[in-house]
matplotlib code that plots the C-alpha trace (Angstrom):
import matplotlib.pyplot as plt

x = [51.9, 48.8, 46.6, 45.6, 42.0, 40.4, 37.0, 36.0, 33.6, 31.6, 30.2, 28.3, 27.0, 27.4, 28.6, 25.8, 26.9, 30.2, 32.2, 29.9, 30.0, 33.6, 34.4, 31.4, 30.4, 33.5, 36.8, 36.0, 35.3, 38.1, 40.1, 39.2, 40.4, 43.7, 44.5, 45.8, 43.4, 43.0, 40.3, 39.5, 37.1, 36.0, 34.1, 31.9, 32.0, 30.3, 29.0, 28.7, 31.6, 31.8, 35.9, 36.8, 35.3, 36.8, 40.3, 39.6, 39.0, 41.8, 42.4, 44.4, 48.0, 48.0, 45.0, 45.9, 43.6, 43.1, 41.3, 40.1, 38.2, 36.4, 36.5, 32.3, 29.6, 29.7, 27.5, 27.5, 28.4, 31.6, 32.1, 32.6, 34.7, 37.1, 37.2, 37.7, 40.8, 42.4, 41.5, 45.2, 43.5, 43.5, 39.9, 38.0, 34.4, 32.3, 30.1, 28.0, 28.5, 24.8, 25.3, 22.4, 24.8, 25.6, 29.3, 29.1, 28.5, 32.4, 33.8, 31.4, 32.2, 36.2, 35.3, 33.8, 36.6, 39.4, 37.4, 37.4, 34.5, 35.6, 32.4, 30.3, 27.1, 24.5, 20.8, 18.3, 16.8, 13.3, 13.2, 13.3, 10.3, 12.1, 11.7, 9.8, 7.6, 9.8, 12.5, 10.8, 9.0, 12.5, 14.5, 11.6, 11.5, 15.7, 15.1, 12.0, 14.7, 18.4, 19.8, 18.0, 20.6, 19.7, 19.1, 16.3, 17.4, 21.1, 22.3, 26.0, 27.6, 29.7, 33.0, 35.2, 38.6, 41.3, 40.9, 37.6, 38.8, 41.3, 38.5, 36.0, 38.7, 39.0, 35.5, 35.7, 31.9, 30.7, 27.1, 27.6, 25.6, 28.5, 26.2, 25.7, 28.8, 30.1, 27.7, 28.3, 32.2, 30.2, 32.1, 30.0, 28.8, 28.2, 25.4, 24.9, 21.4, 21.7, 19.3, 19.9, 19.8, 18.3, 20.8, 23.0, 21.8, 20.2, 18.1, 18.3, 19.7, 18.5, 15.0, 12.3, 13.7, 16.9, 15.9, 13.9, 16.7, 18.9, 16.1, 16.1, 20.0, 20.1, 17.5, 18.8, 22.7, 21.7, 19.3, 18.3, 14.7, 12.7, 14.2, 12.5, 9.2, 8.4, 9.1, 6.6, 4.2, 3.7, 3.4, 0.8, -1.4, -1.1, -2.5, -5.2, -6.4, -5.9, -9.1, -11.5, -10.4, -10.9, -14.2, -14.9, -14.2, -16.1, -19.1, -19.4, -17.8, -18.1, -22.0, -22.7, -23.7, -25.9, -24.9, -26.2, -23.5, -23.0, -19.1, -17.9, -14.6, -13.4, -13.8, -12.1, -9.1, -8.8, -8.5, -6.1, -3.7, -3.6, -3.0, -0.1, 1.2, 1.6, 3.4, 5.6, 6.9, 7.2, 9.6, 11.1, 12.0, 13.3, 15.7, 16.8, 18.0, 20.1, 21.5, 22.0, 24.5, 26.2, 26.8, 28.3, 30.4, 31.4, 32.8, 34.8, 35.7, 37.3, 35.0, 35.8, 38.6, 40.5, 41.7, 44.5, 45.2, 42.1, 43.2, 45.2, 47.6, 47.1, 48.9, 49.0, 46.0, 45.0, 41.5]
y = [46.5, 45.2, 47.7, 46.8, 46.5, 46.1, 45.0, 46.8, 44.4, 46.3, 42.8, 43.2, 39.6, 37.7, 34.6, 32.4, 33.2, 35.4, 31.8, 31.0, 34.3, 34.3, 31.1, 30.4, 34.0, 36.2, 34.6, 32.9, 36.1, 38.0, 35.4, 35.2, 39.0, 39.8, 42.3, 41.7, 41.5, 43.1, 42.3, 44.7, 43.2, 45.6, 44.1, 46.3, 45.0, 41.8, 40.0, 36.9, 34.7, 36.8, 38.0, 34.2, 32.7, 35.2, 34.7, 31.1, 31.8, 30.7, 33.0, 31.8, 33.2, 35.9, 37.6, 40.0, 40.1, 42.6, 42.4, 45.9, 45.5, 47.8, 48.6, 48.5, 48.8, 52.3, 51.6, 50.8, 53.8, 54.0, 50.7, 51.3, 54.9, 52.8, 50.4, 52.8, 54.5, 51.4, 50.2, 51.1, 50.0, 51.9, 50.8, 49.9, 47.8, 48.0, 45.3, 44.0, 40.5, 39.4, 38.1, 40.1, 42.0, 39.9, 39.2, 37.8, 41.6, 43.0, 42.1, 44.1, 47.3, 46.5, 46.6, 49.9, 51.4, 50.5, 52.1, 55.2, 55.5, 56.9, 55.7, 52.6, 52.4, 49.5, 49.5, 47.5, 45.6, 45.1, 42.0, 43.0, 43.7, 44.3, 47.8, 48.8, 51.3, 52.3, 53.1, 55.1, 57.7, 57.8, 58.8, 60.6, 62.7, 63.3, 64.2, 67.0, 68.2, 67.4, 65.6, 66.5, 64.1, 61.0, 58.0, 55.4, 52.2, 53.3, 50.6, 50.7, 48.2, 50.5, 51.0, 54.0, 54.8, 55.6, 59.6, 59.4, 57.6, 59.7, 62.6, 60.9, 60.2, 63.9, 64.2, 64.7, 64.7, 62.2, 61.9, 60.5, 58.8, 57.4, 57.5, 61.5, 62.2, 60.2, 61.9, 65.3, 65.4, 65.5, 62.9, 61.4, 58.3, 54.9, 52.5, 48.7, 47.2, 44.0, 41.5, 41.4, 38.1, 36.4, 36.8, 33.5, 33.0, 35.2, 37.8, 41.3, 44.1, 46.7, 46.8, 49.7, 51.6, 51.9, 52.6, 55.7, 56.7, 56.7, 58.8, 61.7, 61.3, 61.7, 64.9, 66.9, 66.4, 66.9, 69.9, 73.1, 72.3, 71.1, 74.4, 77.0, 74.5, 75.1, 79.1, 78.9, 76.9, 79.6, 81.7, 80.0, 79.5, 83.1, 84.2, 81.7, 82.1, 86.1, 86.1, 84.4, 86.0, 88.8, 88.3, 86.4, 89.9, 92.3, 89.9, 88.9, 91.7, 94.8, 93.9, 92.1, 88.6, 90.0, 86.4, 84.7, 82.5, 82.1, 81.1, 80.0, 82.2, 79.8, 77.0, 78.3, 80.0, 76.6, 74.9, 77.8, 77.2, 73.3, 73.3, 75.5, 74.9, 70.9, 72.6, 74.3, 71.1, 69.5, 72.7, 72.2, 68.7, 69.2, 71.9, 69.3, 67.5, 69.8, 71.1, 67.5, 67.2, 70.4, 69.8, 66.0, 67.4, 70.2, 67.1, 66.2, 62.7, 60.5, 58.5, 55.1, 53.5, 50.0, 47.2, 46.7, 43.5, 41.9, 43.7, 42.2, 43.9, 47.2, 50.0, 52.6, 52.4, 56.2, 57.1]
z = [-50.1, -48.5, -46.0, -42.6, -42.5, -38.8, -37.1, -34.1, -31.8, -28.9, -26.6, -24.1, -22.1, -25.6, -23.6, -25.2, -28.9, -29.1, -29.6, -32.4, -34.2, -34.3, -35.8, -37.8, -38.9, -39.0, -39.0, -42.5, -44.3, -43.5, -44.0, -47.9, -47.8, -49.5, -46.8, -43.6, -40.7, -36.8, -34.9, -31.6, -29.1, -26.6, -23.9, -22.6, -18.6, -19.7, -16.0, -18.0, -19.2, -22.4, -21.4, -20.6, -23.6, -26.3, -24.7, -25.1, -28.9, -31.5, -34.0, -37.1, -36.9, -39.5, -37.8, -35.1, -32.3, -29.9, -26.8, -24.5, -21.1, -20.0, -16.4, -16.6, -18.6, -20.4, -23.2, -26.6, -27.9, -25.6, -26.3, -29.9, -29.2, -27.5, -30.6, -32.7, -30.4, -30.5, -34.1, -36.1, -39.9, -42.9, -42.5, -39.9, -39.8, -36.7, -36.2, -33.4, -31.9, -32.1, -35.3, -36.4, -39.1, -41.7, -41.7, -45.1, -46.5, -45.4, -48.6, -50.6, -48.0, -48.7, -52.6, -52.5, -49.9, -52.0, -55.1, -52.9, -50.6, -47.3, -45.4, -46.4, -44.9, -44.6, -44.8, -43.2, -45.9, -46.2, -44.7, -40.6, -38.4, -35.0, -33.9, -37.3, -35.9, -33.5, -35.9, -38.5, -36.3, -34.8, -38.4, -38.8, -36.0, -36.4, -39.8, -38.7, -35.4, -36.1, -38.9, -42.2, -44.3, -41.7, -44.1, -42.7, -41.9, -41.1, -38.9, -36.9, -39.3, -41.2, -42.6, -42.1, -44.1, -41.5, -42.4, -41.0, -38.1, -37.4, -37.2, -35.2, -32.7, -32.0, -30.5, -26.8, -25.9, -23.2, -24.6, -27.9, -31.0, -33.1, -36.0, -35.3, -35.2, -37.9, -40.4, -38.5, -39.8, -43.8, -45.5, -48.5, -47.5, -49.9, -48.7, -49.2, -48.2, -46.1, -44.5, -40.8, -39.1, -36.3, -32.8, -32.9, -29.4, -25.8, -25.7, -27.1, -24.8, -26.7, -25.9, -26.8, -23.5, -24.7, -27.8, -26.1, -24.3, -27.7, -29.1, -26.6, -26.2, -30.3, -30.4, -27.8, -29.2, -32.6, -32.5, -30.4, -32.0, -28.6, -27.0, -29.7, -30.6, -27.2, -27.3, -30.4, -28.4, -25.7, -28.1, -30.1, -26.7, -25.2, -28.8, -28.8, -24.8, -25.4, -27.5, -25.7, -22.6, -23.8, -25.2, -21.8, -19.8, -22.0, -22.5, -18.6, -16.9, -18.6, -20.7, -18.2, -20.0, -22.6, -24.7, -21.4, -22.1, -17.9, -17.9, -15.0, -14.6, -12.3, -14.2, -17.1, -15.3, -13.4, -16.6, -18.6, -15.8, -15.6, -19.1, -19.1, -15.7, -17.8, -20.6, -18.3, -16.8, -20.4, -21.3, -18.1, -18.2, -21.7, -21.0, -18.0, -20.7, -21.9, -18.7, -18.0, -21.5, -20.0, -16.7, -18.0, -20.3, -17.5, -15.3, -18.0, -16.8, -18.8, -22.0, -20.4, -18.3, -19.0, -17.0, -18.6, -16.8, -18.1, -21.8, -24.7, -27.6, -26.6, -28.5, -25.5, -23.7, -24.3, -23.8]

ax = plt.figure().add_subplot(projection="3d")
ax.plot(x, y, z, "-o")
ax.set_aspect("equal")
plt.show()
């Protein structure tokens, strides 16, 4: 009996190349696969013509195609939750729409699923330069705070066996990194290296902002580490100002200057107290982060909401 094997699709204002990627770069692969085929788009509350254009699609008959609209944009990272909700394979593929992960590659991640694997993983191969810096001081700062089994180059093109679905669909946070969580449940995970490609066509929207953002959203979720470093810290400076203050007040105060060193007290107090007065507001802002997570997850709105008049194939529209 064949499996169902389906391909989750977060867009986001893809209108200049979602057509493209469809027909050209995805359709023909999975139709060479012996097992049968869903697709779920989940536009992301596109303001382009991304909704019109992959409704306009044609999809060959044996494929089944799903389509969920989001009410707005919520984010990639919603975006591929509610994929995953909706996704009803015994495997399901994420992939972007950019193009940028190499369609050609799913067959290799169905191989090593049906010998087994319960998560296959792919690498960014040696060949890509976008965000290289960026990205390796960030899996290297997750790996020193949060996730110490992080692999570098992990990218979002992945495949998950329906178990691990099924798990990941249990998470109720609201500030999520899929790839966090996904390695969070401890499944073994099998890896592939690809070459990423050039987008088929617009601009990035995932720039080095974003890519910030995903950085302090990822370290705060993953680790209490920024909370304690900075309990050390104040630690570390009371014990190295308590020396010299203390030499500073017998020297000066109590032998009157004998060094003739002539500290100005004011000067140095002045100084002592910008300094920590700025680490103050650094520990502060950081634990803002943290009572930001809280007080979201406190509302405890719903992930995401659907227009299910815009929406096609739905099972049940749960969120």
């Amino acid at each position: 009996m064949k499996k169902l094997v389906s391909v989750v699709i977060p867009v986001y204002n893809e209108a200049a190349g979602i057509q493209s990627f469809l027909k050209d770069e995805l359709v023909p692969v999975l139709e060479k696969l012996k097992e049968n085929i869903e697709i779920v788009i989940v536009d992301d509350g596109s303001t382009d013509q991304s909704l019109e254009i992959i409704k306009g699609c044609k999809f060959p008959r044996q494929i089944i195609v799903k389509i969920v609209a989001l009410m707005k944009n919520f984010g990639k990272e919603i975006a591929l939750t509610a994929g995953l909700k909706e996704a009803e394979g015994d495997a399901v593929i994420m992939i972007d729409a950019d193009g940028q992960h190499p369609a050609e590659e799913i067959p290799k991640m169905v191989e090593k699923w049906q010998k087994g694997a319960k998560i296959v993983t792919a690498l960014r191969g040696s060949n890509t330069t976008e965000h290289k810096l960026g990205s390796h001081l960030y899996y290297t700062l997750m790996r020193k705070v949060g996730d110490k089994n992080i692999v570098e180059g992990e990218m979002d093109f992945r495949l998950l066996d329906r178990e691990v679905v099924d798990e990941f669909n249990q998470f109720t946070e609201h500030n999520r990194l899929t790839r966090g969580l996904i390695g969070w449940l401890g499944y073994s995970q099998e890896y592939i290296e690809v070459q990423t490609k050039d987008r088929i066509n617009g601009k990035p929207t995932y720039g080095i902002k974003k890519l910030a953002a995903l950085a302090g959203d990822s370290i705060v979720s993953a680790s209490r580490t920024p909370l304690i470093a900075f309990g050390y810290i104040g630690l570390f400076i009371m014990a190295v100002t308590f020396a010299p203050g203390l030499f500073q007040l017998i020297q000066e105060y109590i032998l009157g200057d004998p060094l003739k060193l002539e500290w100005g007290g004011g000067v140095a107090v002045s100084l002592f107290v910008a300094f920590l007065v700025g680490l103050v507001l650094i520990s502060q802002a950081i634990t803002a982060l943290y009572i930001s997570q809280i007080h979201a997850e406190a509302k405890n709105r719903p992930l995401y909401t659907v227009s299910k008049a815009k929406s096609v194939g739905l099972k049940n529209g749960k969120k």
